[in-house]
Backbone as a chain_set.jsonl record, in Angstrom:
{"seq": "XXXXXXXXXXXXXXXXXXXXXXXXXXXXXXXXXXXXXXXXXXXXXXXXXXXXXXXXXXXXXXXXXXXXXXXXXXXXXXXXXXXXXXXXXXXXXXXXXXXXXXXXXXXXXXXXXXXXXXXXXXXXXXXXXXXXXXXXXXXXXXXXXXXXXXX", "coords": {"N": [[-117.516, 102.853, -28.025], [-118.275, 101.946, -30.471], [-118.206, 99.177, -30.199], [-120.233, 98.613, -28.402], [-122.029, 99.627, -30.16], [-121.903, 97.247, -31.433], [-121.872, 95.16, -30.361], [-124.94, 95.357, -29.288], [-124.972, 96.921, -26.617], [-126.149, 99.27, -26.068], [-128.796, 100.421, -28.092], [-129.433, 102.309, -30.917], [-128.225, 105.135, -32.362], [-128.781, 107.677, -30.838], [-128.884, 106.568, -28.278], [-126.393, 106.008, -28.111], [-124.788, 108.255, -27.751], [-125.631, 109.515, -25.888], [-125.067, 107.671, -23.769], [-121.972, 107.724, -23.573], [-121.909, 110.4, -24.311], [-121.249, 112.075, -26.479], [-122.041, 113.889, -29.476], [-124.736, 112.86, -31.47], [-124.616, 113.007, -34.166], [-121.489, 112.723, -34.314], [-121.193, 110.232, -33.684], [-122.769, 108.64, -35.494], [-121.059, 109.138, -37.722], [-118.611, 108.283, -36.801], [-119.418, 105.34, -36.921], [-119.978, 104.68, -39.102], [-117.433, 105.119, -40.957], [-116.621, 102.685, -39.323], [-117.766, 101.131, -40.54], [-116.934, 101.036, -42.793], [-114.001, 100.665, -43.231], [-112.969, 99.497, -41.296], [-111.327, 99.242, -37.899], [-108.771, 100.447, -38.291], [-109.857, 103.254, -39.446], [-110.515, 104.245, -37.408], [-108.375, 105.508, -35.67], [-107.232, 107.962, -34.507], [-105.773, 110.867, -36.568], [-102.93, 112.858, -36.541], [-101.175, 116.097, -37.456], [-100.296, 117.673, -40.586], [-101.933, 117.498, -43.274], [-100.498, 116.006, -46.642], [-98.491, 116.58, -49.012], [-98.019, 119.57, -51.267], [-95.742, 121.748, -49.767], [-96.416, 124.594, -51.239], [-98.096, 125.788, -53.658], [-97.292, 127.462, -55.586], [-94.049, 128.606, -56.548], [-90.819, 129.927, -55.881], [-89.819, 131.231, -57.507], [-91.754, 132.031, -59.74], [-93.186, 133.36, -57.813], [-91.78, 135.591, -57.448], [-92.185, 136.436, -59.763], [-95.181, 137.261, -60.144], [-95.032, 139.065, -57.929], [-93.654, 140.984, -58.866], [-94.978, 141.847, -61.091], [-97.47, 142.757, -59.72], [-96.835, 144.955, -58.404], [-95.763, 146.481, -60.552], [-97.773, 146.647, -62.396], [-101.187, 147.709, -63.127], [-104.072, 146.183, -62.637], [-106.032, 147.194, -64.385], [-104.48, 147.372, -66.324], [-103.476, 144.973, -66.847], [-105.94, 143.894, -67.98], [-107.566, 142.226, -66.482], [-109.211, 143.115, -64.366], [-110.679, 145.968, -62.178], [-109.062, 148.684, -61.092], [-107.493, 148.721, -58.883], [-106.236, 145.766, -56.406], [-107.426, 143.462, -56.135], [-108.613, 140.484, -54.39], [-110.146, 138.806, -56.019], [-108.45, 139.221, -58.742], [-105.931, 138.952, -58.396], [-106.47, 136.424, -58.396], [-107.023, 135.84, -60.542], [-104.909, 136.848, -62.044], [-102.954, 134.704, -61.051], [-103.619, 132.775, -61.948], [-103.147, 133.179, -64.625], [-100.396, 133.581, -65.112], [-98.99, 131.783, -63.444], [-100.467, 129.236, -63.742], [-102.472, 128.14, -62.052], [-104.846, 126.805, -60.276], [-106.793, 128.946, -57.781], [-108.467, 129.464, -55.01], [-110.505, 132.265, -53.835], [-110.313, 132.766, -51.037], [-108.005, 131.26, -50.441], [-105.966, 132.577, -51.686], [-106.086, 134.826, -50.385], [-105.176, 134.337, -47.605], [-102.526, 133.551, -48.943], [-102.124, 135.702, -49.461], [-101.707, 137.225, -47.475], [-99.716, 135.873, -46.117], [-97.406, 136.308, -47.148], [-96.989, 139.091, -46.45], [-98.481, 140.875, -47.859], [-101.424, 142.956, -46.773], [-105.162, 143.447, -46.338], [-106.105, 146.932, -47.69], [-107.444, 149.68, -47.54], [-108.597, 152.436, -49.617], [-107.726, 155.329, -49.557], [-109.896, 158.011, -48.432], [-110.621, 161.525, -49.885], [-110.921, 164.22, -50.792], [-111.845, 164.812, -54.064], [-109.953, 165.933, -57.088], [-111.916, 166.881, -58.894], [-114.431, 167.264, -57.238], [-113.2, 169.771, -55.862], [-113.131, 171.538, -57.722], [-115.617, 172.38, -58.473], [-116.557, 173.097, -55.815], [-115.191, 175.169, -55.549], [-112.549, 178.075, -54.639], [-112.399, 178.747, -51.901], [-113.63, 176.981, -50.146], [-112.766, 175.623, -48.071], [-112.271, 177.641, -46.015], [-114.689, 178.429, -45.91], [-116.146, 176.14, -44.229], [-114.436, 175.818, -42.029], [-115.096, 178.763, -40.925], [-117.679, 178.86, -40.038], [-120.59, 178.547, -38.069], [-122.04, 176.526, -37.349], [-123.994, 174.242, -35.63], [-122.859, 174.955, -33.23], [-122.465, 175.335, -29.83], [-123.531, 178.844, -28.459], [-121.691, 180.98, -27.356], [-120.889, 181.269, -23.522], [-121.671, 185.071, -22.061]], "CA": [[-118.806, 103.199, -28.568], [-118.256, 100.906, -31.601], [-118.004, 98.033, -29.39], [-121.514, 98.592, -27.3], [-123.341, 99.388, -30.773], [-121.882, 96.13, -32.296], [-122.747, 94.02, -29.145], [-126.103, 95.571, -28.268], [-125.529, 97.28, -25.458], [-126.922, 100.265, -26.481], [-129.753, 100.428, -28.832], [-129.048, 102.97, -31.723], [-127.096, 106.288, -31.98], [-129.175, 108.638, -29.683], [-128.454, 106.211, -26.209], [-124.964, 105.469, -27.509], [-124.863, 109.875, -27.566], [-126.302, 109.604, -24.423], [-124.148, 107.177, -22.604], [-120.574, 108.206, -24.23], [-121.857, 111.744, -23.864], [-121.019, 112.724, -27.661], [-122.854, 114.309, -30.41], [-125.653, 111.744, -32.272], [-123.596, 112.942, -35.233], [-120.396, 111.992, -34.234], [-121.508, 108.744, -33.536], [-123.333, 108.224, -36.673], [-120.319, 109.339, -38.214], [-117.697, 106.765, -36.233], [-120.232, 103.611, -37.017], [-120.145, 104.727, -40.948], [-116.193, 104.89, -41.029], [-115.93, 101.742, -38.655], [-118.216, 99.839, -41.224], [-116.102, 101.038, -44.134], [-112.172, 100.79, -43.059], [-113.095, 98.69, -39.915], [-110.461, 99.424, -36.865], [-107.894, 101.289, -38.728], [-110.475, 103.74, -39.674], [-111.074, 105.218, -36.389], [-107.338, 105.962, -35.777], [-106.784, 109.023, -34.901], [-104.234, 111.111, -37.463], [-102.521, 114.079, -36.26], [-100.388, 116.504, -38.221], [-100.755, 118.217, -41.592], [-101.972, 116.433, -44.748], [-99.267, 115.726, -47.198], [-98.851, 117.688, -50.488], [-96.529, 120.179, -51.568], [-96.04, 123.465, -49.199], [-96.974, 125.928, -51.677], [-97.897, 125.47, -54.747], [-96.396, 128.704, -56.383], [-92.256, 128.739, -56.225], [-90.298, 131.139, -55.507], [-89.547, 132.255, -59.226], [-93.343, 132.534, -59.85], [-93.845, 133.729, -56.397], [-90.857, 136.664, -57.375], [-92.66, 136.94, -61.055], [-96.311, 137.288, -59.589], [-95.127, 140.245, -56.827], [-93.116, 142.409, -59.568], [-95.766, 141.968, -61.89], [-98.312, 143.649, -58.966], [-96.023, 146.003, -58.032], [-95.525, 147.498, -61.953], [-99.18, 146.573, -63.209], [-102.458, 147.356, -62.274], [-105.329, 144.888, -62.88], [-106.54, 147.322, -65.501], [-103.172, 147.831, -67.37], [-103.243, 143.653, -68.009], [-107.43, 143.522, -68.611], [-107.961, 141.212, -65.616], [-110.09, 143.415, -63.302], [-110.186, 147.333, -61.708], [-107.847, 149.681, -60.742], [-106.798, 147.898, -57.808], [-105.565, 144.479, -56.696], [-108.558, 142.197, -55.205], [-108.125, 138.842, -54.499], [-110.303, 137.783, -57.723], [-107.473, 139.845, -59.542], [-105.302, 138.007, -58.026], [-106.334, 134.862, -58.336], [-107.055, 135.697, -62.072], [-103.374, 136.703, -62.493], [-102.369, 133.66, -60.778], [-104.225, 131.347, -62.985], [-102.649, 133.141, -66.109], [-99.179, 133.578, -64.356], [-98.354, 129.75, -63.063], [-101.531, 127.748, -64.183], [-102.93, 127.175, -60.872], [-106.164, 127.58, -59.701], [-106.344, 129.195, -55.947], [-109.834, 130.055, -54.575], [-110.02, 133.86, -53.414], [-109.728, 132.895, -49.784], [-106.546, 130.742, -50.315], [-105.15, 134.142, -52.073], [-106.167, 135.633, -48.716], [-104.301, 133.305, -46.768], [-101.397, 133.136, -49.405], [-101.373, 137.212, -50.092], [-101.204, 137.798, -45.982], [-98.376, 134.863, -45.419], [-96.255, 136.975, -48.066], [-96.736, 140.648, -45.842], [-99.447, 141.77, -47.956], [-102.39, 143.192, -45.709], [-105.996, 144.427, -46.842], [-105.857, 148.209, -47.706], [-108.805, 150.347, -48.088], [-108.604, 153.239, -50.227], [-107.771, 157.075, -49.226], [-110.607, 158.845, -49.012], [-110.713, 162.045, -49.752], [-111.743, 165.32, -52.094], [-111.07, 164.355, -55.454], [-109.976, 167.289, -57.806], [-113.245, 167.312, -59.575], [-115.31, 168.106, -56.206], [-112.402, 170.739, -55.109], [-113.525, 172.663, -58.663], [-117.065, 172.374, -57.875], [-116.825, 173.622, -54.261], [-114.467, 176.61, -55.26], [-111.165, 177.939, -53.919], [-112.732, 179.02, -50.88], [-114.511, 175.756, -49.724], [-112.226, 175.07, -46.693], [-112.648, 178.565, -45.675], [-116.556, 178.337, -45.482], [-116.556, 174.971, -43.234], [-114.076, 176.452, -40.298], [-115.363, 179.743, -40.291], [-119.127, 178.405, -40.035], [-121.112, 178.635, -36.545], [-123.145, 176.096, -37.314], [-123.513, 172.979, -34.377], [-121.69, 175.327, -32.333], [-123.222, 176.285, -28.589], [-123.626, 179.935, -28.066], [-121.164, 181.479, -26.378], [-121.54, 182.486, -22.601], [-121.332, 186.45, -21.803]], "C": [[-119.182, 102.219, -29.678], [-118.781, 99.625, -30.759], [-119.737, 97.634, -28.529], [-122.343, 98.795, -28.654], [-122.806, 98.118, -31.348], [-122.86, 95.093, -31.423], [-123.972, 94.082, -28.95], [-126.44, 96.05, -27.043], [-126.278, 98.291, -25.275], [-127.733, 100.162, -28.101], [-129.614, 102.292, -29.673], [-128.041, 104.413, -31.38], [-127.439, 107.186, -30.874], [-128.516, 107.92, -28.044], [-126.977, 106.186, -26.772], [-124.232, 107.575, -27.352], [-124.464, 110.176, -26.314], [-125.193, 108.769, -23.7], [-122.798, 107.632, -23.117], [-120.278, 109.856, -23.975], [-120.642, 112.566, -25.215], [-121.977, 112.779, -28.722], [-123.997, 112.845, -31.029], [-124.595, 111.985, -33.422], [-122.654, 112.171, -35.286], [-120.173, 110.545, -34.369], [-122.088, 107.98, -34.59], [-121.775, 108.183, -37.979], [-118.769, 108.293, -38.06], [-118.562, 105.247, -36.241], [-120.26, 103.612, -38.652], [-118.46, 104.333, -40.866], [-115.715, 103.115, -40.83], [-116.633, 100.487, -39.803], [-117.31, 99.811, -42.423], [-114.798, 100.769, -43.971], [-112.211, 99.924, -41.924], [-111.994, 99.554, -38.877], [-109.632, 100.434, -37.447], [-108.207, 102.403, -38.86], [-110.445, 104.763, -38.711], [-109.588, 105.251, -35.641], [-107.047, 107.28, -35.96], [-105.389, 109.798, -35.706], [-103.884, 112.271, -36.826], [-101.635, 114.507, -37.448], [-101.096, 117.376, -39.223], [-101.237, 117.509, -42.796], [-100.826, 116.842, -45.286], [-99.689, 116.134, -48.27], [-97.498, 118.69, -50.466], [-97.376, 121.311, -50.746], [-96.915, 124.078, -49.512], [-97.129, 125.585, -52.731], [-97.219, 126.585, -55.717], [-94.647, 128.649, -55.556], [-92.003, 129.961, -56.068], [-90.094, 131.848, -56.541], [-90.893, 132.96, -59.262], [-93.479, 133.475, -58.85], [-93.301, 135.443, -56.785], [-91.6, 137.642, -58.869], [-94.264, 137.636, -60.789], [-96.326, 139.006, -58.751], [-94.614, 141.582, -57.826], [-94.401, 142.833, -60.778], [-97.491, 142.99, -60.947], [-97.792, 144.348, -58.684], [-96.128, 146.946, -59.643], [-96.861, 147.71, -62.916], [-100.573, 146.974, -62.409], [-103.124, 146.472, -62.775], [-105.879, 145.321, -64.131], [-106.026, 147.568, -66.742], [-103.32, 145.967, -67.878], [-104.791, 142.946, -67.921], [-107.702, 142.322, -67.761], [-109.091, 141.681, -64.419], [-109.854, 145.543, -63.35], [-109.003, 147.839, -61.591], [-106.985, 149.111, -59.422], [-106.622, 146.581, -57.496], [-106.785, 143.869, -55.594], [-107.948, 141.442, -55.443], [-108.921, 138.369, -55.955], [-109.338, 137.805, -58.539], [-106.564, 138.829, -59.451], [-105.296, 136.927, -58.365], [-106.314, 134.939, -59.941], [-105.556, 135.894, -62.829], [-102.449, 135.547, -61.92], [-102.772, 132.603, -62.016], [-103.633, 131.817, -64.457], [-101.302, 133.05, -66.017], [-98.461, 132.101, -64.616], [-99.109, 129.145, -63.365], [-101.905, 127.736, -63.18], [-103.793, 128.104, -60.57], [-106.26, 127.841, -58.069], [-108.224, 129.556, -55.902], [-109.617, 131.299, -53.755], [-109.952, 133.565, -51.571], [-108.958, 132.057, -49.635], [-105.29, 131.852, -50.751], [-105.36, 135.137, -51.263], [-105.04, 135.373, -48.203], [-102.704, 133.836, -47.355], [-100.551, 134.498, -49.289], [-100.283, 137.745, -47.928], [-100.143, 137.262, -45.375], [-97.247, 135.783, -46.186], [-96.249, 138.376, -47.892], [-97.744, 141.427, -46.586], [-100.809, 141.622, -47.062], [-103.864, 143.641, -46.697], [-105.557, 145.705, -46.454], [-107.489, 148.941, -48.138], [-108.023, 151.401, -48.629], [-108.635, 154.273, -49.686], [-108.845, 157.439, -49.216], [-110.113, 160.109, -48.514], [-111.18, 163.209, -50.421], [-110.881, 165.309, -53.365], [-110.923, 165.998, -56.204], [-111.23, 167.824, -57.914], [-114.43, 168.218, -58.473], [-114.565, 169.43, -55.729], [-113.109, 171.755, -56.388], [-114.837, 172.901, -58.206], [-117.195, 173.045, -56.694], [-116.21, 175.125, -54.507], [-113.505, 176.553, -54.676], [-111.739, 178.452, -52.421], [-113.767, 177.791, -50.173], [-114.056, 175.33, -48.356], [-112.523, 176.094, -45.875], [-114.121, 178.882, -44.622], [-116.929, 177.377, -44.199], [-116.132, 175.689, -41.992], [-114.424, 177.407, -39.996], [-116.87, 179.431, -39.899], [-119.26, 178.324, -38.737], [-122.171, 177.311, -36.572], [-122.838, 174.768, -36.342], [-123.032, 173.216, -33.454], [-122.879, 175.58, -30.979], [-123.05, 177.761, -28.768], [-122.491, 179.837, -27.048], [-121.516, 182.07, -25.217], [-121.148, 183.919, -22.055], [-121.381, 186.394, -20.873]], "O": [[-120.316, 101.747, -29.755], [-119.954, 99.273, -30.887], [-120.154, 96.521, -28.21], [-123.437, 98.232, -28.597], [-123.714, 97.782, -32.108], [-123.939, 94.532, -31.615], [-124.482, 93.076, -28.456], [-127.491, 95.902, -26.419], [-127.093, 98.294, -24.353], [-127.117, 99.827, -29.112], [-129.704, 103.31, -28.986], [-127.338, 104.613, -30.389], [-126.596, 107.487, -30.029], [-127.954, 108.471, -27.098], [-126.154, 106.356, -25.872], [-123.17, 107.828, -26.782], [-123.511, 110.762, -25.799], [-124.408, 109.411, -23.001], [-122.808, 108.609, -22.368], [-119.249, 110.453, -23.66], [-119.66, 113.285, -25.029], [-122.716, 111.814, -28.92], [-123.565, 111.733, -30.725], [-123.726, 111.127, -33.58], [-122.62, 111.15, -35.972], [-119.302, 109.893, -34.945], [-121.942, 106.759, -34.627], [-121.607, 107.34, -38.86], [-118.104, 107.767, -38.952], [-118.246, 104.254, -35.586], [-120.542, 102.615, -39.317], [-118.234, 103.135, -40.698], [-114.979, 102.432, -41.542], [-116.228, 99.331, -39.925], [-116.969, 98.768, -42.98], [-114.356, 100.566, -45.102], [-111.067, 99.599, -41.605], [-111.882, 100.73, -39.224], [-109.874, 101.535, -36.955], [-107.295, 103.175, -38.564], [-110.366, 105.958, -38.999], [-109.847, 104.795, -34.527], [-106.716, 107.815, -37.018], [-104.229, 109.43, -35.52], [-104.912, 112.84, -36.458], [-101.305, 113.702, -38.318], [-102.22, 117.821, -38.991], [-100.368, 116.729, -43.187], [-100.127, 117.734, -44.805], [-100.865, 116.158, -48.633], [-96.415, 118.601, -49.889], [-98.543, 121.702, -50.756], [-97.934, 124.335, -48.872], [-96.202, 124.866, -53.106], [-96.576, 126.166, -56.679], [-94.308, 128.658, -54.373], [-92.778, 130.917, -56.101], [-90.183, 133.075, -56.511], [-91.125, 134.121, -58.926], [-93.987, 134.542, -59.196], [-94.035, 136.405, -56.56], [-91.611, 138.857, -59.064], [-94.429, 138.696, -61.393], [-97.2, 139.866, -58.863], [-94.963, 142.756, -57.703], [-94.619, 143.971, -61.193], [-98.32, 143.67, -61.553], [-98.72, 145.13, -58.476], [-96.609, 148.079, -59.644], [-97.032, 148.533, -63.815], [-100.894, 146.58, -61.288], [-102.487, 145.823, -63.605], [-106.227, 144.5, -64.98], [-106.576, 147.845, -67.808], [-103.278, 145.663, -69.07], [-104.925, 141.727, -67.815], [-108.099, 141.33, -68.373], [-109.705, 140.882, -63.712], [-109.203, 146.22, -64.147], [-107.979, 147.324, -62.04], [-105.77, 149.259, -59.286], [-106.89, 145.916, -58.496], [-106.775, 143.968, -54.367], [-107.031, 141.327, -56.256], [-108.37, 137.692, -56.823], [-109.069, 136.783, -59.171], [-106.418, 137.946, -60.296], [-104.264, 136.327, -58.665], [-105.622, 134.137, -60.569], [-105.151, 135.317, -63.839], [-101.281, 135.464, -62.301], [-102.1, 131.867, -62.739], [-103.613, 131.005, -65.383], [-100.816, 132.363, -66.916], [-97.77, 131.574, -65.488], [-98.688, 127.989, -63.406], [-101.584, 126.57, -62.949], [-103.815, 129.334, -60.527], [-105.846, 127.027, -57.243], [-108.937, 129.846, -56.862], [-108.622, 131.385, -53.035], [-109.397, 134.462, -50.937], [-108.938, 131.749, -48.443], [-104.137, 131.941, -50.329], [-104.854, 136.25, -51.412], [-104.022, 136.057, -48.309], [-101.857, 134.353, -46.627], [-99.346, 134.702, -49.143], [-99.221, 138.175, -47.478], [-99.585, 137.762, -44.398], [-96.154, 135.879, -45.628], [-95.724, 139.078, -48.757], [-98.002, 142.557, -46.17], [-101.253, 140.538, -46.685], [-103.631, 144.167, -47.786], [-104.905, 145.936, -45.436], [-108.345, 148.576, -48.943], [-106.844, 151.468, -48.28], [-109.712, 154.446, -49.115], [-109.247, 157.253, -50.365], [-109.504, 160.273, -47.457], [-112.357, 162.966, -50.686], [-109.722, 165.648, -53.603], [-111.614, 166.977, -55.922], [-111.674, 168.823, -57.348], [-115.033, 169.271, -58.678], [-115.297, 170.248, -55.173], [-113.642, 172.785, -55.977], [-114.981, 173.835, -57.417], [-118.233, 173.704, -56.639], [-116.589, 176.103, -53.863], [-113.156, 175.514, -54.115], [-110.729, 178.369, -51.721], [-114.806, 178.215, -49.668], [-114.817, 174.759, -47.574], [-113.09, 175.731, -44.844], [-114.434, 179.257, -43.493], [-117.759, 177.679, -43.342], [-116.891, 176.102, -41.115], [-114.334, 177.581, -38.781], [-117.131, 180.283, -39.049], [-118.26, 178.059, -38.069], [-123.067, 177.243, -35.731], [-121.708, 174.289, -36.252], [-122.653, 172.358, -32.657], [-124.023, 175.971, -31.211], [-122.063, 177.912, -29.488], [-122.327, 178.975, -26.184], [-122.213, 183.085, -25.24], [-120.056, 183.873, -21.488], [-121.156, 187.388, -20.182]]}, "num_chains": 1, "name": "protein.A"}
Protein backbone atom coordinates (compact mmCIF):
# COMPACT_ATOMS: atom_id res chain seq x y z
CA UNK A 1 0.00 0.00 0.00
CA UNK A 2 2.99 2.22 0.93
CA UNK A 3 4.67 1.26 -2.15
CA UNK A 4 1.62 2.16 -4.78
CA UNK A 5 1.03 5.58 -2.78
CA UNK A 6 4.82 6.39 -3.04
CA UNK A 7 4.99 5.39 -6.79
CA UNK A 8 1.64 6.76 -7.95
CA UNK A 9 -0.20 4.04 -8.57
CA UNK A 10 -2.97 4.97 -6.73
CA UNK A 11 -3.98 8.49 -6.30
CA UNK A 12 -4.65 9.32 -2.54
CA UNK A 13 -6.01 7.32 0.46
CA UNK A 14 -9.69 6.64 -0.61
CA UNK A 15 -8.48 4.39 -4.07
CA UNK A 16 -5.54 3.02 -2.09
CA UNK A 17 -8.85 1.91 0.61
CA UNK A 18 -10.41 0.86 -2.31
CA UNK A 19 -7.88 -1.27 -4.02
CA UNK A 20 -6.16 -2.92 -0.73
CA UNK A 21 -9.71 -3.14 0.55
CA UNK A 22 -8.83 -1.41 4.06
CA UNK A 23 -10.25 1.33 6.04
CA UNK A 24 -9.29 5.17 4.53
CA UNK A 25 -8.15 5.44 8.14
CA UNK A 26 -5.92 2.77 8.32
CA UNK A 27 -4.27 3.87 5.44
CA UNK A 28 -3.94 7.38 6.43
CA UNK A 29 -2.63 6.05 9.46
CA UNK A 30 0.22 3.52 7.76
CA UNK A 31 1.45 6.59 5.30
CA UNK A 32 1.84 8.90 8.65
CA UNK A 33 3.97 6.16 10.55
CA UNK A 34 5.81 5.15 7.20
CA UNK A 35 6.76 8.94 6.79
CA UNK A 36 7.92 9.14 10.39
CA UNK A 37 10.01 5.73 11.26
CA UNK A 38 10.14 4.77 7.49
CA UNK A 39 10.13 0.70 7.04
CA UNK A 40 10.72 -0.29 10.53
CA UNK A 41 7.67 1.55 11.48
CA UNK A 42 5.20 -0.61 9.88
CA UNK A 43 6.55 -3.81 11.56
CA UNK A 44 4.25 -5.54 13.03
CA UNK A 45 4.87 -6.10 17.12
CA UNK A 46 3.19 -8.84 18.83
CA UNK A 47 3.14 -9.60 22.53
CA UNK A 48 2.64 -7.49 25.65
CA UNK A 49 4.28 -4.08 26.18
CA UNK A 50 7.10 -4.14 28.61
CA UNK A 51 6.83 -2.69 32.17
CA UNK A 52 6.56 -4.20 35.40
CA UNK A 53 3.59 -6.94 35.97
CA UNK A 54 1.93 -5.22 38.68
CA UNK A 55 2.70 -2.40 40.07
CA UNK A 56 1.56 -3.14 43.75
CA UNK A 57 3.83 -6.14 45.50
CA UNK A 58 2.87 -8.58 47.30
CA UNK A 59 3.57 -6.87 50.80
CA UNK A 60 1.40 -3.87 49.70
CA UNK A 61 -0.85 -6.14 47.87
CA UNK A 62 -1.11 -8.29 51.59
CA UNK A 63 -1.22 -4.62 53.43
CA UNK A 64 -4.00 -3.15 51.03
CA UNK A 65 -6.44 -6.56 51.45
CA UNK A 66 -6.13 -6.64 55.47
CA UNK A 67 -6.58 -3.12 55.60
CA UNK A 68 -10.20 -3.73 53.50
CA UNK A 69 -10.99 -6.54 55.28
CA UNK A 70 -10.67 -4.61 59.03
CA UNK A 71 -11.64 -0.99 57.71
CA UNK A 72 -14.37 0.47 56.09
CA UNK A 73 -13.92 3.49 53.77
CA UNK A 74 -15.67 5.50 56.44
CA UNK A 75 -13.59 4.29 59.49
CA UNK A 76 -10.23 5.79 57.41
CA UNK A 77 -12.31 9.15 55.89
CA UNK A 78 -11.75 8.07 52.27
CA UNK A 79 -15.35 7.45 51.07
CA UNK A 80 -18.89 5.48 52.28
CA UNK A 81 -19.67 2.63 54.06
CA UNK A 82 -18.60 0.36 51.49
CA UNK A 83 -15.62 -0.41 49.26
CA UNK A 84 -16.01 1.23 45.58
CA UNK A 85 -13.41 1.28 43.31
CA UNK A 86 -12.85 5.23 43.89
CA UNK A 87 -12.28 3.97 47.58
CA UNK A 88 -10.10 1.89 46.43
CA UNK A 89 -8.18 3.59 44.32
CA UNK A 90 -8.09 6.41 47.01
CA UNK A 91 -6.65 3.88 49.52
CA UNK A 92 -4.27 2.77 47.01
CA UNK A 93 -2.88 6.12 46.30
CA UNK A 94 -2.41 6.68 50.16
CA UNK A 95 -1.32 2.98 50.78
CA UNK A 96 1.69 2.47 48.00
CA UNK A 97 1.77 5.93 46.16
CA UNK A 98 0.41 4.81 42.98
CA UNK A 99 -2.08 6.18 41.00
CA UNK A 100 -4.57 3.38 39.35
CA UNK A 101 -7.61 4.68 37.39
CA UNK A 102 -10.99 3.09 38.79
CA UNK A 103 -11.19 0.68 35.90
CA UNK A 104 -7.58 -0.65 36.39
CA UNK A 105 -8.86 -1.28 40.20
CA UNK A 106 -11.61 -3.20 38.38
CA UNK A 107 -9.36 -5.24 36.51
CA UNK A 108 -6.79 -5.44 39.47
CA UNK A 109 -9.69 -6.00 42.36
CA UNK A 110 -11.30 -9.03 40.01
CA UNK A 111 -7.62 -10.66 39.14
CA UNK A 112 -7.23 -10.87 43.12
CA UNK A 113 -11.00 -12.94 43.58
CA UNK A 114 -12.75 -9.90 44.47
CA UNK A 115 -16.19 -9.71 42.50
CA UNK A 116 -18.82 -6.74 42.40
CA UNK A 117 -21.38 -7.18 45.29
CA UNK A 118 -24.57 -5.40 45.51
CA UNK A 119 -26.03 -4.81 48.75
CA UNK A 120 -28.80 -7.00 50.72
CA UNK A 121 -31.83 -5.61 50.37
CA UNK A 122 -34.12 -5.82 52.72
CA UNK A 123 -36.50 -4.33 55.78
CA UNK A 124 -34.35 -2.29 57.77
CA UNK A 125 -35.27 -2.19 61.58
CA UNK A 126 -36.59 1.27 61.34
CA UNK A 127 -39.40 0.25 58.63
CA UNK A 128 -40.11 -3.17 60.73
CA UNK A 129 -41.13 -0.46 63.77
CA UNK A 130 -43.15 1.54 61.50
CA UNK A 131 -45.07 -1.36 59.92
CA UNK A 132 -45.73 -3.07 63.40
CA UNK A 133 -45.29 -6.60 64.75
CA UNK A 134 -47.93 -7.82 62.65
CA UNK A 135 -46.79 -6.56 59.15
CA UNK A 136 -45.89 -10.02 57.71
CA UNK A 137 -49.12 -11.27 58.91
CA UNK A 138 -51.21 -8.63 56.92
CA UNK A 139 -49.31 -9.31 53.41
CA UNK A 140 -49.94 -13.38 53.41
CA UNK A 141 -53.20 -13.30 54.79
CA UNK A 142 -54.37 -10.52 52.16
CA UNK A 143 -56.73 -11.55 49.07
CA UNK A 144 -55.70 -8.99 47.18
CA UNK A 145 -54.41 -9.94 43.19
CA UNK A 146 -55.81 -13.17 44.01
CA UNK A 147 -58.55 -14.86 41.38
CA UNK A 148 -61.73 -15.83 43.02
CA UNK A 149 -62.04 -19.06 43.88
CA UNK A 150 -64.18 -21.59 41.77
CA UNK A 151 -67.34 -23.24 43.68
Amino acid sequence: MVAALESGQVEGYRQAAEVFRVSVRSVGTWWRVYQRQGRDGLVVRSGRRRGPVELIGPEERGTLFVAMADYSPEELLIGGPLWTRPAVVELIRLVVGVDMTEQGVGLWLRRHGFTPQRPARGPTSSSRRRCGPGWMRTIRGSRRGRRPRAR
